[in-house]
N, C-alpha and C positions, 0 to 999 in steps of 0.2 A: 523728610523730617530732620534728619539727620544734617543736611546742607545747609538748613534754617538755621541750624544750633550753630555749625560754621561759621556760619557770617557773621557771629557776635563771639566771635574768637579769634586772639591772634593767630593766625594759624600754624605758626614755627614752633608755639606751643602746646599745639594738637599731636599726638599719634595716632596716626589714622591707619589701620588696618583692614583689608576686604579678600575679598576670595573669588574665584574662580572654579568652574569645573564640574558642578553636580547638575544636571538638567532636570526638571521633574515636573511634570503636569500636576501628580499627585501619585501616594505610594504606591500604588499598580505599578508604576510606569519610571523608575528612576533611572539614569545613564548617567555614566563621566565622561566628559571630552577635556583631552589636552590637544587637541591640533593647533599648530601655532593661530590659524585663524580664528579658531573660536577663542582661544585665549585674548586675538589683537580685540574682537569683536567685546568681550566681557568687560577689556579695564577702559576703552571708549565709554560704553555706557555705562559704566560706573561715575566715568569722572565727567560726563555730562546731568546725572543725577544727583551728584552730591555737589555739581557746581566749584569743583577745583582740579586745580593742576598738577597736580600729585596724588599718590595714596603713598603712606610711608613703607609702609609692609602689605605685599602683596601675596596669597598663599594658592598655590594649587589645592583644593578642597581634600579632592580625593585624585587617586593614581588611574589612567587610563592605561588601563594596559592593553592596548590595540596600539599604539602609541610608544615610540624608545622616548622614551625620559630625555633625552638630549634635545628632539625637537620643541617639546615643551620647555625645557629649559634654555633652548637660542633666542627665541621670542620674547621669554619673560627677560634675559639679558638685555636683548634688544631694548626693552622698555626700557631698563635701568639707565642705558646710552642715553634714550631720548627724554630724561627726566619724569619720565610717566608713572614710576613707582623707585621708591630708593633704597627698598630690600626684598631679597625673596623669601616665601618661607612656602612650606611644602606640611601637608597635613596627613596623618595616618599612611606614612610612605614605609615602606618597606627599607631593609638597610642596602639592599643592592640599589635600589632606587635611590637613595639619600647619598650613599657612595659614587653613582653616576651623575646625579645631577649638582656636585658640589665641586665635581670636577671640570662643569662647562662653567660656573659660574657661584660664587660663595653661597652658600645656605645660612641665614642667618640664626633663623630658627624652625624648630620642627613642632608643630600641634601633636600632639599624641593624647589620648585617654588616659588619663593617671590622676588613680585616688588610693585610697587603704583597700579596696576591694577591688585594683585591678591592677595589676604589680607587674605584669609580664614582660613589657617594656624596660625592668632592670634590669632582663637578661642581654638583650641585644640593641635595641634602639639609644638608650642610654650612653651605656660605654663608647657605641660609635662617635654618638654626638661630644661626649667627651673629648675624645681624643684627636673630635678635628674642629671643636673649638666651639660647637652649634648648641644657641641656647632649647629648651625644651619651656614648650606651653602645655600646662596642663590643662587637658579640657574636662568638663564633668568632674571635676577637681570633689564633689560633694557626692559621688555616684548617685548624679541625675536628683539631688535632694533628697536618696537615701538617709544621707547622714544630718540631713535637717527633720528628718523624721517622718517624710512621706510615706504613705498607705499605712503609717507604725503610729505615731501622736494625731497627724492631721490626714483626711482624704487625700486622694488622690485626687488633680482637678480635671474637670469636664472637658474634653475634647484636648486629651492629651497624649501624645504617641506612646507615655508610659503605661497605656492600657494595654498594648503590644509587646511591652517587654517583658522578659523572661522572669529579670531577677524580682518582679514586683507581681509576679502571677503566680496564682494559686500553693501547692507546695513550697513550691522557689519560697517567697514570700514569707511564710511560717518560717521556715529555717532561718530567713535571716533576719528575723524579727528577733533570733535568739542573741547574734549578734550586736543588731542596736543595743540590745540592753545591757550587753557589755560594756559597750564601748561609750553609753550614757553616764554610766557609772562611772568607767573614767573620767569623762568629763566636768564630774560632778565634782572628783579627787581636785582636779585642778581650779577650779572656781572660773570653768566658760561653758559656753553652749557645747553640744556636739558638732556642728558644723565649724565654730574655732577652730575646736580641736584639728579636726579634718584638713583642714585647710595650715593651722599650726605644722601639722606631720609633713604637708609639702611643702612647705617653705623651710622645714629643718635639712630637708632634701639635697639642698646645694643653692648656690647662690642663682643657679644658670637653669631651676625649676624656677618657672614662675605659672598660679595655676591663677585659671579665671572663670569665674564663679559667675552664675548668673541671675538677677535679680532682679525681681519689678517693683519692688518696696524700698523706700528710703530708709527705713528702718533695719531691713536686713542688709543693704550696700553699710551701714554704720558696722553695725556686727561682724561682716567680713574685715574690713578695716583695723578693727578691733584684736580679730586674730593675732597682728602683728606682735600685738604685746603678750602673748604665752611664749614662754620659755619654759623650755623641753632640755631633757639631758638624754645619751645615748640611752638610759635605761629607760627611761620613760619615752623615749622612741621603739625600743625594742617590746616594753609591754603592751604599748598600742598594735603593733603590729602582730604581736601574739596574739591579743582577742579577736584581730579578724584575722584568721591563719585561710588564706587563699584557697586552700582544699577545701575548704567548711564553706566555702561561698555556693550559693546553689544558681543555678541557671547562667545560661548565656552573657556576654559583656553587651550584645548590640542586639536591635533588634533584627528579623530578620532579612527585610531588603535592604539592610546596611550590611549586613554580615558577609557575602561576597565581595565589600569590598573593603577588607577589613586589611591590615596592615600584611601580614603575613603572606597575604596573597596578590598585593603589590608591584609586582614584578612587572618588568615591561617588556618589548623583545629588545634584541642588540640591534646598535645601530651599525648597518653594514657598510 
């Protein structure tokens, strides 16, 4: 579908971004591969499905750690030589990870989880990426449509992995329903929706957070957009961040056959 839309675009005006790495039948059964061949094997068929000769940004999904980060990272170089992708970016990496593999070859940018309800990432992933220049994507930038007001204003929809998550089941859920209504409230202060808002608090972040929001409604991709125009001051960053105070958040960040292979535990062996 996506190739279709392609072809009636110039394409030097496209960003195109894809991934590599997570293999899965279905959730019983998930694995990560970095071997440089299943990596060469993934951005082939990619760029014979979307019908072009490039992807601009190319990501490792998730970290194999059976796998030194180096050989995944000579391969994805390799591609960059051969015009086959023209940046790398690496997803839920850990910092020894993101520190080894920036060293075979630049990291352009890093995917991480980052919303008001999952901050952990401005202990260590953050400053890294700072300090060696690597922008950050925010993923679930809304926690997963928390802050658009899922299982709280609107159902939760049918046949959706957020029946498996922590922070939207039973207990969990109540607690942090106590939050929504906080943080509605603020957004009420300011005359936007709560997902603005949410989205407003990442883009106050830094120039070099950029978060990406997911949407099936033309309606709500207008509303994200929209965000741009709230103007926030340091206080009004700090009182958002007070009504969701991170201790108060109840349950899990991931569900759980994501959860082993969560950032933290990233790590690859050395390469000898």
């Amino acid at each position: 579908m996506i190739g279709k839309a392609l072809k009636e675009l110039p394409r030097e005006q496209v960003q195109l971004a894809s991934k590599f790495g997570i293999s899965m039948l279905d959730l019983s059964h998930v694995e990560v591969k970095g071997t440089p061949e299943y990596v060469r094997q993934c951005i082939e068929a990619s760029l014979k499905r979307l019908n072009v000769d490039y992807i601009d940004l190319y990501y490792s999904h998730r970290t194999d750690a059976s796998v030194p980060i180096e050989e995944t990272m000579w391969e994805l170089k390799k591609l960059v030589e051969e015009g086959k992708i023209k940046y790398i970016g690496l997803s839920e990496a850990s910092v020894d990870t993101i520190k080894r593999a920036h060293a075979v070859h630049p990291i352009t940018v890093v995917e991480m989880e980052y919303s008001l309800w999952t901050r952990e990432i401005e202990e260590d992933v953050i400053p890294l990426c700072r300090e060696l220049g690597i922008g950050i994507v925010a993923y679930s930038p809304l926690g997963h449509g928390f802050f658009a007001g899922k299982a709280i204003v609107e159902s939760l929809p049918t046949e959706t992995l957020l029946d498996e998550h922590p922070r939207f089941a039973g207990e969990n859920l109540e607690k942090n329903k106590v939050l929504y209504t906080r943080f509605a409230n603020l957004a009420a202060k300011h005359s936007c929706t709560p997902p603005q808002l949410a989205l407003a608090w990442l883009l106050h972040q830094g120039d070099d957070v950029v978060p990406i929001p997911g949407t099936t409604k033309i309606k709500n991709l207008i509303d994200n957009i929209n965000s741009l125009a709230v103007k926030l001051t340091p206080s009004d960053l700090k009182e958002m961040a007070d009504a969701i105070p991170i201790d108060q958040v109840a349950g899990e960040r991931e569900i759980d056959v994501f959860s082993k292979f969560s950032y933290k535990l990233a790590n690859t062996p050395k390469k000898h």
